[in-house]
Backbone as JSON Lines, residues from 0, in Angstrom:
{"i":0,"aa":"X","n":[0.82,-1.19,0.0],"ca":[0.0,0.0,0.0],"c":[0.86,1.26,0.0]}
{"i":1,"aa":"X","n":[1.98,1.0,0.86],"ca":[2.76,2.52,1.12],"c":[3.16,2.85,-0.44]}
{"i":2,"aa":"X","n":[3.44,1.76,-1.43],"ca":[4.17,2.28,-2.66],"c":[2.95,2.9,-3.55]}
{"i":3,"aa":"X","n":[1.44,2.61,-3.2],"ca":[0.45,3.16,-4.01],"c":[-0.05,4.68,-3.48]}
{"i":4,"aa":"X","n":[0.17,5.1,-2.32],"ca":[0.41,6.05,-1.7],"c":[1.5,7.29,-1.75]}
{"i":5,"aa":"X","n":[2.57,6.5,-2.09],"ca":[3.76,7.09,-2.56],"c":[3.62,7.55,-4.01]}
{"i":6,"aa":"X","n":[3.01,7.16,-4.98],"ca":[2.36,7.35,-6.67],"c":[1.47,8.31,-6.37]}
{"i":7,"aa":"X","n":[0.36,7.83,-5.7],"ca":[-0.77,9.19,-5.28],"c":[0.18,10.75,-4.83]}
{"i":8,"aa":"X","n":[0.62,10.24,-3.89],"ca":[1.09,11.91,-3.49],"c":[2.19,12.45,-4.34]}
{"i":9,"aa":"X","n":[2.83,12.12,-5.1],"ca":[3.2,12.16,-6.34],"c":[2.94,12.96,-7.14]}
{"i":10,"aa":"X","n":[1.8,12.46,-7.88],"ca":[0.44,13.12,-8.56],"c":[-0.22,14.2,-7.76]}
{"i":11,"aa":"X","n":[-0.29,14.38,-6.71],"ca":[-0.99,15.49,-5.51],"c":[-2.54,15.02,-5.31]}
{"i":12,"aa":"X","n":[-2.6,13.32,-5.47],"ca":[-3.76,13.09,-4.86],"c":[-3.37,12.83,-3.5]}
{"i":13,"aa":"X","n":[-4.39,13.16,-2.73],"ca":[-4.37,12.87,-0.76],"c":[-5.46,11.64,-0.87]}
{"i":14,"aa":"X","n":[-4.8,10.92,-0.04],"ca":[-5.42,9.59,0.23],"c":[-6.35,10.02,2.07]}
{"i":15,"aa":"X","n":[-7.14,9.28,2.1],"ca":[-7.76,9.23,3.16],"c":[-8.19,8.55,3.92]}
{"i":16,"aa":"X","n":[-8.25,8.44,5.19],"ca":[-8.38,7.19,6.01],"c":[-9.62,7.64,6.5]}
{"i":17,"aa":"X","n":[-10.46,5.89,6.34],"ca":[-11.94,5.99,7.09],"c":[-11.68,4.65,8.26]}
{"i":18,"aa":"X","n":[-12.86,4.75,8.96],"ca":[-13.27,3.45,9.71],"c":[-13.69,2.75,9.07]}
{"i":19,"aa":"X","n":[-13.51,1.48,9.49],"ca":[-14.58,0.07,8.46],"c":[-15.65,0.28,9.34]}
{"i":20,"aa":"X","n":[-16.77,-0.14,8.24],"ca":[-18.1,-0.75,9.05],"c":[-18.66,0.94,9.29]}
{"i":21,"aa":"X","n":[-17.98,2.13,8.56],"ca":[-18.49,2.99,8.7],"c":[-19.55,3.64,7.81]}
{"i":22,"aa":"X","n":[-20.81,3.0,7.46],"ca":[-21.41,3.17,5.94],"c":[-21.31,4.79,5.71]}
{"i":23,"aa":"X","n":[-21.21,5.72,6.36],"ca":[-20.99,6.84,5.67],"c":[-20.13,7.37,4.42]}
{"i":24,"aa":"X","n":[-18.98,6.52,4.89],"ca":[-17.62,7.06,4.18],"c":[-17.23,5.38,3.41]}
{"i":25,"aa":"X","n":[-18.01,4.02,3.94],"ca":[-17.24,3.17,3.33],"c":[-18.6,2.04,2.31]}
{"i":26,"aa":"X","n":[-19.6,2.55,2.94],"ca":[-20.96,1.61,2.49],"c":[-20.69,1.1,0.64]}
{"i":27,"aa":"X","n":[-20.24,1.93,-0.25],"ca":[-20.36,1.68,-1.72],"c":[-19.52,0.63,-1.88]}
{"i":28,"aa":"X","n":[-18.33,0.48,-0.6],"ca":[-16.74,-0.3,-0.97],"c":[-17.18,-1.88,-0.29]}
{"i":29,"aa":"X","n":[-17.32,-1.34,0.9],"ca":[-17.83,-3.0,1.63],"c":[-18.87,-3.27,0.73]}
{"i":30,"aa":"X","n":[-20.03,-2.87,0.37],"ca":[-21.58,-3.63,-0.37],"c":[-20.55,-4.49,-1.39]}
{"i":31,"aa":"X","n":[-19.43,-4.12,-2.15],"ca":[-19.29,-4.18,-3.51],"c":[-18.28,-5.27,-3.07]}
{"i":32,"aa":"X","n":[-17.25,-5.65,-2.16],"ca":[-16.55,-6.48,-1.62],"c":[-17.67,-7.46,-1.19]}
{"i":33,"aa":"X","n":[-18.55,-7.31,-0.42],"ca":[-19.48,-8.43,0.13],"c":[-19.34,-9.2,-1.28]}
{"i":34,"aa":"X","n":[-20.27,-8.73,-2.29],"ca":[-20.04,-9.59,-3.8],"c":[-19.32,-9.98,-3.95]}
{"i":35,"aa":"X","n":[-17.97,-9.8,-3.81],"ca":[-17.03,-10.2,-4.58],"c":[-16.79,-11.68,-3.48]}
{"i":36,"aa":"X","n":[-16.48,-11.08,-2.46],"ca":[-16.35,-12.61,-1.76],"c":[-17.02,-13.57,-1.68]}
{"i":37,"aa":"X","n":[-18.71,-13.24,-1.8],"ca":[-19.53,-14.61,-2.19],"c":[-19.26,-14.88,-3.43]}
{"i":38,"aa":"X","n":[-18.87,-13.86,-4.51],"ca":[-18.56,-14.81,-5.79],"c":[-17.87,-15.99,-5.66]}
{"i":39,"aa":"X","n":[-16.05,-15.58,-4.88],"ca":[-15.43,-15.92,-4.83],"c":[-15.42,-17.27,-4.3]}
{"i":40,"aa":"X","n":[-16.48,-17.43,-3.2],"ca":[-16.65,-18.28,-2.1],"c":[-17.34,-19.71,-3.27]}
{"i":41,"aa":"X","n":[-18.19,-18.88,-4.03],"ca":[-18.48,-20.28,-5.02],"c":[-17.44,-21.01,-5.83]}
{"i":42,"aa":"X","n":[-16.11,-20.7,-6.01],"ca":[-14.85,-21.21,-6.25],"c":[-14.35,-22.29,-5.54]}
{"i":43,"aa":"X","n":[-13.28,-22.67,-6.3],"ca":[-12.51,-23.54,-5.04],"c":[-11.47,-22.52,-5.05]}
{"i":44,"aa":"X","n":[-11.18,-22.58,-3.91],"ca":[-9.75,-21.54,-3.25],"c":[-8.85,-21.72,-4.04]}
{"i":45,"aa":"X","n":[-7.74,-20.75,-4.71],"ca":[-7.12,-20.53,-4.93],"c":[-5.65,-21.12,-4.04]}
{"i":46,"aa":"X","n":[-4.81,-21.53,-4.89],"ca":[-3.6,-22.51,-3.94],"c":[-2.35,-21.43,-3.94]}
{"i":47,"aa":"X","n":[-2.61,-20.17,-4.83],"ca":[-1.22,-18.96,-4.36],"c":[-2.11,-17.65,-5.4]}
{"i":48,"aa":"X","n":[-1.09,-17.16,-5.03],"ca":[-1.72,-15.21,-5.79],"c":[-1.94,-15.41,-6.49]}
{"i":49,"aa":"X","n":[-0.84,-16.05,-8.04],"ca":[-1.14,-15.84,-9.0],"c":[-2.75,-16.94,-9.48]}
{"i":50,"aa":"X","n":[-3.22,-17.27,-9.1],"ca":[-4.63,-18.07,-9.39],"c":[-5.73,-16.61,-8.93]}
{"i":51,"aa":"X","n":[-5.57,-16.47,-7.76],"ca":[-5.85,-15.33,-6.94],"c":[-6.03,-14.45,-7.67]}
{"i":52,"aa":"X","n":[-5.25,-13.71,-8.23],"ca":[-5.02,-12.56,-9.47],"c":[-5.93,-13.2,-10.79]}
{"i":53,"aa":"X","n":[-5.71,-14.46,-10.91],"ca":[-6.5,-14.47,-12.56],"c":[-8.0,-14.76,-11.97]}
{"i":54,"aa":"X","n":[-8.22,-15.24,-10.7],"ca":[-9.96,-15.12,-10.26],"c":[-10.24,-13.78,-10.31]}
{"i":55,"aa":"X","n":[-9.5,-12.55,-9.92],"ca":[-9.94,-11.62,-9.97],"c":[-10.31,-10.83,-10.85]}
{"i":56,"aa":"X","n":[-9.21,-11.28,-11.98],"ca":[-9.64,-10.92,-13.08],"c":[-10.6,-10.69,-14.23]}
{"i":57,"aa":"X","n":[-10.93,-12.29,-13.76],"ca":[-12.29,-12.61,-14.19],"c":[-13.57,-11.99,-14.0]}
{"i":58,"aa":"X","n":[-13.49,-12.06,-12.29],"ca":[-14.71,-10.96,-11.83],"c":[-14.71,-9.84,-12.73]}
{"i":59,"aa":"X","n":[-13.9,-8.79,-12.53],"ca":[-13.54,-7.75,-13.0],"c":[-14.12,-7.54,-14.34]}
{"i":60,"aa":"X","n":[-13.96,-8.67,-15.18],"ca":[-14.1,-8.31,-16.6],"c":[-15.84,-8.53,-16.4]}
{"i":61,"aa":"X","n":[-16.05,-9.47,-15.83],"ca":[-17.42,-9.91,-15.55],"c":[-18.52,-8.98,-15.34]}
{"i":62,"aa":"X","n":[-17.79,-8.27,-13.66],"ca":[-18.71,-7.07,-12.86],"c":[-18.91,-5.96,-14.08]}
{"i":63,"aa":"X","n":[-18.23,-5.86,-14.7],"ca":[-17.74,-4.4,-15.89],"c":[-17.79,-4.54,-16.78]}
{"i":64,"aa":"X","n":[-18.31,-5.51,-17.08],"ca":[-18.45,-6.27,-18.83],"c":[-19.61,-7.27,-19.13]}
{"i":65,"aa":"X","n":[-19.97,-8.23,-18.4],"ca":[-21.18,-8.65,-18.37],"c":[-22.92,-8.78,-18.18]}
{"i":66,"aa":"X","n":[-23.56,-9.44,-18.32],"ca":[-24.76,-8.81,-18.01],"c":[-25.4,-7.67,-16.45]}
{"i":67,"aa":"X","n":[-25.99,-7.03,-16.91],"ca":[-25.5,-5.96,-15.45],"c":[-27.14,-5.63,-15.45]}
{"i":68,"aa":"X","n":[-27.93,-5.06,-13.93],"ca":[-28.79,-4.83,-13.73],"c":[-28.85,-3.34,-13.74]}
{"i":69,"aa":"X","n":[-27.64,-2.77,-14.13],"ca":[-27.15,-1.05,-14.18],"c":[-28.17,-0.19,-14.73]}
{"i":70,"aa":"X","n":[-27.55,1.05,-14.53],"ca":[-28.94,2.18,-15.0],"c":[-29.39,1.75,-16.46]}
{"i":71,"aa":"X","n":[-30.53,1.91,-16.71],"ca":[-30.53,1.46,-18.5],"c":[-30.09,0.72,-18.73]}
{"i":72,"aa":"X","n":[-29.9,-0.48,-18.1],"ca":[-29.59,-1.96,-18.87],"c":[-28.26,-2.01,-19.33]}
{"i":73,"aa":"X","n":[-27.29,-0.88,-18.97],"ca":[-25.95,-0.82,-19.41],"c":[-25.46,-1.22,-18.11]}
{"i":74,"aa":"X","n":[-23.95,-1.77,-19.09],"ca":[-23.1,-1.95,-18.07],"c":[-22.19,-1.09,-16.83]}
{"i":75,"aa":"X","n":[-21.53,-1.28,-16.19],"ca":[-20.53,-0.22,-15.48],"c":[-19.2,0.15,-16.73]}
{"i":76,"aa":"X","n":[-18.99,-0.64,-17.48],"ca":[-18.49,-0.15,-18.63],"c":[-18.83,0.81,-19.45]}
{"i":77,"aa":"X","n":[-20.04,0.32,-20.31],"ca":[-20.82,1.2,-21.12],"c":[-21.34,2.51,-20.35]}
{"i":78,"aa":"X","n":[-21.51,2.46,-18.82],"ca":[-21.71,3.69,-18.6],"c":[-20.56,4.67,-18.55]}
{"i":79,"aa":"X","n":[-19.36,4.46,-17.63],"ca":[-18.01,4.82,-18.02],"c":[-18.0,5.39,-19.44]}
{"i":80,"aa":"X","n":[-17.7,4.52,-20.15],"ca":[-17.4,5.44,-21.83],"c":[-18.37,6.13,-22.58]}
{"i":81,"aa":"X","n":[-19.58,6.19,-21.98],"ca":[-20.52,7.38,-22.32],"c":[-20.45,8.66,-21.45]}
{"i":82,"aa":"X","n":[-19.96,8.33,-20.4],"ca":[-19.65,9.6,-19.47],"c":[-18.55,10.74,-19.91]}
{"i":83,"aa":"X","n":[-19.01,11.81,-19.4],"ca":[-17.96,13.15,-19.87],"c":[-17.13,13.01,-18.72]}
{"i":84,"aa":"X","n":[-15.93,13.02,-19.14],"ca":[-14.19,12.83,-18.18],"c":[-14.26,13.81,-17.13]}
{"i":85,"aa":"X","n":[-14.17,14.28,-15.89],"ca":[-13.47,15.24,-15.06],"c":[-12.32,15.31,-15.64]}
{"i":86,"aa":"X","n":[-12.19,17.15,-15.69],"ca":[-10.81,17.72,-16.05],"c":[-10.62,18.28,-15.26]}
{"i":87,"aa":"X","n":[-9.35,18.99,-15.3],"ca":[-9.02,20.26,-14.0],"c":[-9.77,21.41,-14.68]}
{"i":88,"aa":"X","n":[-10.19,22.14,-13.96],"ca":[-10.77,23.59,-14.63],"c":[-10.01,24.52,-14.53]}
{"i":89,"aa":"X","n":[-8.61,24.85,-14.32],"ca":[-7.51,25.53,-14.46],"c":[-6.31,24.18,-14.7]}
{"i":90,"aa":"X","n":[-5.34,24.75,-15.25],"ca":[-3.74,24.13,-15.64],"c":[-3.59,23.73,-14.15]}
{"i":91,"aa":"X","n":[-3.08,22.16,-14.32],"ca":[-2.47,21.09,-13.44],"c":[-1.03,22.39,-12.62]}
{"i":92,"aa":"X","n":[-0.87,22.63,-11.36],"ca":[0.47,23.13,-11.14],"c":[1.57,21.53,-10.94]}
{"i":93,"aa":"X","n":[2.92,22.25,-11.69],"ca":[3.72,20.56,-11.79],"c":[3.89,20.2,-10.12]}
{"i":94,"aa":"X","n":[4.01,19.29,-10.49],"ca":[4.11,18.39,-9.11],"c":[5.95,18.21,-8.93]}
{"i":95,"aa":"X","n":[6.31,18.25,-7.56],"ca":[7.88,17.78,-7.14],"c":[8.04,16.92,-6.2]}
{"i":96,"aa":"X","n":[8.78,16.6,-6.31],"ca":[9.8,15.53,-5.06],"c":[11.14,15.95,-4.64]}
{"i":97,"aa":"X","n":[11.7,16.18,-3.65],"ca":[12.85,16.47,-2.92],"c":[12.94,15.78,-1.63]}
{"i":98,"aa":"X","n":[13.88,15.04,-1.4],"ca":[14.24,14.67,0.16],"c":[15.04,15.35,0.75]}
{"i":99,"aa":"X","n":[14.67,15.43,1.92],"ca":[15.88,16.63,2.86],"c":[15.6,15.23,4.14]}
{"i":100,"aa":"X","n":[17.36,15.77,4.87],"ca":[17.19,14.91,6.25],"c":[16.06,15.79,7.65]}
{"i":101,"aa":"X","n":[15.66,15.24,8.68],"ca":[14.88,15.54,9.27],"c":[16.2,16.29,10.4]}
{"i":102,"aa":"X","n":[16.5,17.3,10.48],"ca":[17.23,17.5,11.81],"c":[16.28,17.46,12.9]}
{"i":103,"aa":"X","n":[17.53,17.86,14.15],"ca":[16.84,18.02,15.63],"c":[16.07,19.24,15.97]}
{"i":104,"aa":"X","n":[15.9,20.46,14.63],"ca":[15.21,20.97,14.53],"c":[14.17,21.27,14.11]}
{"i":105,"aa":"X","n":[13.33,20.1,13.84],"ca":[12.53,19.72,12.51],"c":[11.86,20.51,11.64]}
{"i":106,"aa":"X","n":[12.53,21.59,11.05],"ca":[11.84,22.74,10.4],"c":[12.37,22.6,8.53]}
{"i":107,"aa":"X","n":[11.63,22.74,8.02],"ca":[12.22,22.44,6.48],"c":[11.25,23.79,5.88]}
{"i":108,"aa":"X","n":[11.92,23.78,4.93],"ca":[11.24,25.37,4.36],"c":[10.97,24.66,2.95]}
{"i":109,"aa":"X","n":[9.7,25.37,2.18],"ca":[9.51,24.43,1.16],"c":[8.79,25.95,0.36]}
{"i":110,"aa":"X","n":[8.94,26.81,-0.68],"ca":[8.22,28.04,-1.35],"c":[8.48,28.62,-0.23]}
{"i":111,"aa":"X","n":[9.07,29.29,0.73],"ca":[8.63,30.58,1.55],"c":[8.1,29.9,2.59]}
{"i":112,"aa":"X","n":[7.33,28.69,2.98],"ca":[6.75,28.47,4.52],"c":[8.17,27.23,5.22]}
{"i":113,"aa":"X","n":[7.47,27.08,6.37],"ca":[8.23,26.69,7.42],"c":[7.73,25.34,7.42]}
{"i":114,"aa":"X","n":[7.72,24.26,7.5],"ca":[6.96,22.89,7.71],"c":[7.72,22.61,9.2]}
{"i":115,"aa":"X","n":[7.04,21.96,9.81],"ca":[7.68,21.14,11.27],"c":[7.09,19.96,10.58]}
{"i":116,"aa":"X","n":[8.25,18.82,11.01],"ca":[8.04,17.73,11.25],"c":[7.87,16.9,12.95]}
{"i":117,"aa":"X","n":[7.29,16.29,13.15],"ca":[7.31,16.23,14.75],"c":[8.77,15.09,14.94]}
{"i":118,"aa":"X","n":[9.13,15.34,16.21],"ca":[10.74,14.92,16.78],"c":[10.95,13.76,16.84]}
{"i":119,"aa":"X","n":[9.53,12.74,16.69],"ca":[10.26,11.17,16.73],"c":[10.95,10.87,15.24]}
{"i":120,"aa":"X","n":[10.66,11.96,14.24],"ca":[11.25,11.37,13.01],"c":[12.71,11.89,12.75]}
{"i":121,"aa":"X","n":[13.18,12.5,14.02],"ca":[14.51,12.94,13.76],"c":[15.64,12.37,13.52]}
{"i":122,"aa":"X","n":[16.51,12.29,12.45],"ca":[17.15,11.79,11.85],"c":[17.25,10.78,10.8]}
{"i":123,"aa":"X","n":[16.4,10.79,10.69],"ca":[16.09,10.14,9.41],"c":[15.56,10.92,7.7]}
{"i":124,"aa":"X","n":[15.89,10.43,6.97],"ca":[15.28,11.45,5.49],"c":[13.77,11.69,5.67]}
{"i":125,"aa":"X","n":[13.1,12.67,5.28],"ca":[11.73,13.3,5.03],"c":[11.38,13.01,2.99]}
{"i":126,"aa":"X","n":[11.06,12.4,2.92],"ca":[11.04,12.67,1.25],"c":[9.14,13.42,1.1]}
{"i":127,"aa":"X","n":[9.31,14.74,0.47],"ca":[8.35,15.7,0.37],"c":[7.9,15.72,-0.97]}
{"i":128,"aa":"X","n":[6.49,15.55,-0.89],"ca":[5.97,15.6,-2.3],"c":[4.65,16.67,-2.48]}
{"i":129,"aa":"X","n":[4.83,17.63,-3.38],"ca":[3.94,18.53,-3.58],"c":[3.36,18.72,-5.13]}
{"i":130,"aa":"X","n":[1.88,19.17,-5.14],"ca":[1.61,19.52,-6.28],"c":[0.36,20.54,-6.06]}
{"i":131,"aa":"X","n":[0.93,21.73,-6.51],"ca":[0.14,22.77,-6.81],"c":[0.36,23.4,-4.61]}
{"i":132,"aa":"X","n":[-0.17,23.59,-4.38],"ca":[-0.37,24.06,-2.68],"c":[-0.71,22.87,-1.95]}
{"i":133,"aa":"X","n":[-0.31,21.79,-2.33],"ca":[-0.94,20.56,-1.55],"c":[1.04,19.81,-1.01]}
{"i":134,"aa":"X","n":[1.29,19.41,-0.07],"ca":[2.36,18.87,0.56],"c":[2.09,17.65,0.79]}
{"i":135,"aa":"X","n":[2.59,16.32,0.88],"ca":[2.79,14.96,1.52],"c":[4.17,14.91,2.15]}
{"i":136,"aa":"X","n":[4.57,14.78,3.92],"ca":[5.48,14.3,3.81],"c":[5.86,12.67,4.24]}
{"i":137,"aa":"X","n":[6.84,12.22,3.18],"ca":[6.68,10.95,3.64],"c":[8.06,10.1,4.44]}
{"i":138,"aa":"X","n":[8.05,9.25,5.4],"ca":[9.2,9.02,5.91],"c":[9.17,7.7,5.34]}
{"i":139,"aa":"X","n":[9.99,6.82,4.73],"ca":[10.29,5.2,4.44],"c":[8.85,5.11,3.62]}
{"i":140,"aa":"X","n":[8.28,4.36,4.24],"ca":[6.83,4.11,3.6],"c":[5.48,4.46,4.53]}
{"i":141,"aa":"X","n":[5.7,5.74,4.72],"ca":[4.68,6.58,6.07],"c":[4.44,7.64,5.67]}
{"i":142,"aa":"X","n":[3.26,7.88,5.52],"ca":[3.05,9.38,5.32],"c":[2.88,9.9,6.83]}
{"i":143,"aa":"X","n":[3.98,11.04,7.25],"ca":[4.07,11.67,8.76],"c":[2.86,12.98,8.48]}
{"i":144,"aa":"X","n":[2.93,13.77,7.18],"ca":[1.91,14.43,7.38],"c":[1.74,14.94,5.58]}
{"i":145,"aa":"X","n":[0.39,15.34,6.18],"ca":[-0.12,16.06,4.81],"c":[-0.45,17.15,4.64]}
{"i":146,"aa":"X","n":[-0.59,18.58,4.14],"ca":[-0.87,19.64,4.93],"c":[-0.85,20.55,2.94]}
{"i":147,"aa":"X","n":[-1.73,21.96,3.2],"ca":[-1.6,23.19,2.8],"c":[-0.9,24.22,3.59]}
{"i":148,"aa":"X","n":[-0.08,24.6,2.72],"ca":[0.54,25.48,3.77],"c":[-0.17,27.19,3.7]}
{"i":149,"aa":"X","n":[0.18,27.77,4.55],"ca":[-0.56,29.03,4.89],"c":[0.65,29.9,4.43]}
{"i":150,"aa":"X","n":[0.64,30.39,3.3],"ca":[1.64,31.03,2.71],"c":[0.98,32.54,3.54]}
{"i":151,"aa":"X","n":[-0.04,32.81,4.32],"ca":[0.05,34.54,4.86],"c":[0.81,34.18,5.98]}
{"i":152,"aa":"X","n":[1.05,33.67,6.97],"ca":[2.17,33.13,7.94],"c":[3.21,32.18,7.43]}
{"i":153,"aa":"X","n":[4.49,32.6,8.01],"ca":[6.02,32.58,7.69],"c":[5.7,30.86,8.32]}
């Protein structure tokens, strides 16, 4: 997960953490997993990943390609490629990466602001990823924080 996290903040998407079992924030993901595991459950188990990976596959092409009870009798496919794309409505700002070490002061300056890192990560590298006013910082495979910075305070 940390390396799909590490791609996201990259790009300047922020990932987000919910509770399970929380239908507010997770109801569309569990309903859609419940399926998948009774599919799955009508199988015989898989004996390593790679079987694992080509059952899933299958679903996949299946859930998104096969007969579907979807809006209008279309699929989750066919609805996809009739849909109009989200774009940015202004120019993407480029995205960077820089690592700096964490001193015993944990202050790193990044455009004009000040970032603190908190003191248990001292001494070790910070690798910082930004795109547009959005920051990730990440230690090994941890995101320590995520933040906008307040460019009217130093």
């Amino acid at each position: 997960m940390a390396a799909l996290e590490r791609r996201l903040a990259e790009t300047g998407v922020q990932t987000i953490a919910s509770s399970p079992y929380h239908p507010q924030t997770c109801g569309k993901d569990e309903r859609s997993h419940q399926t998948l595991r009774k599919w799955l459950d009508k199988r015989p188990t898989p004996a390593n990943l790679d079987q694992l990976h080509h059952l899933l596959e299958i679903y996949r092409e299946m859930y998104n390609n096969g007969r579907h009870q979807g809006i209008g009798g279309q699929t989750p496919q066919q609805r996809y490629d009739a849909a109009t794309k989200a774009a940015p409505d202004r120019p993407v700002r480029l995205a960077g990466v820089t690592q700096r070490p964490v001193t015993k002061h944990r202050r790193h300056r990044l455009s004009g602001c000040s970032i603190v890192i908190s003191r248990r990560w001292a001494r070790q590298t910070a690798t910082l990823h930004w795109q547009g006013d959005r920051v990730s910082i990440m230690i090994g495979d941890t995101v320590v924080r995520t933040l906008t910075p307040d460019r009217s305070v130093r």
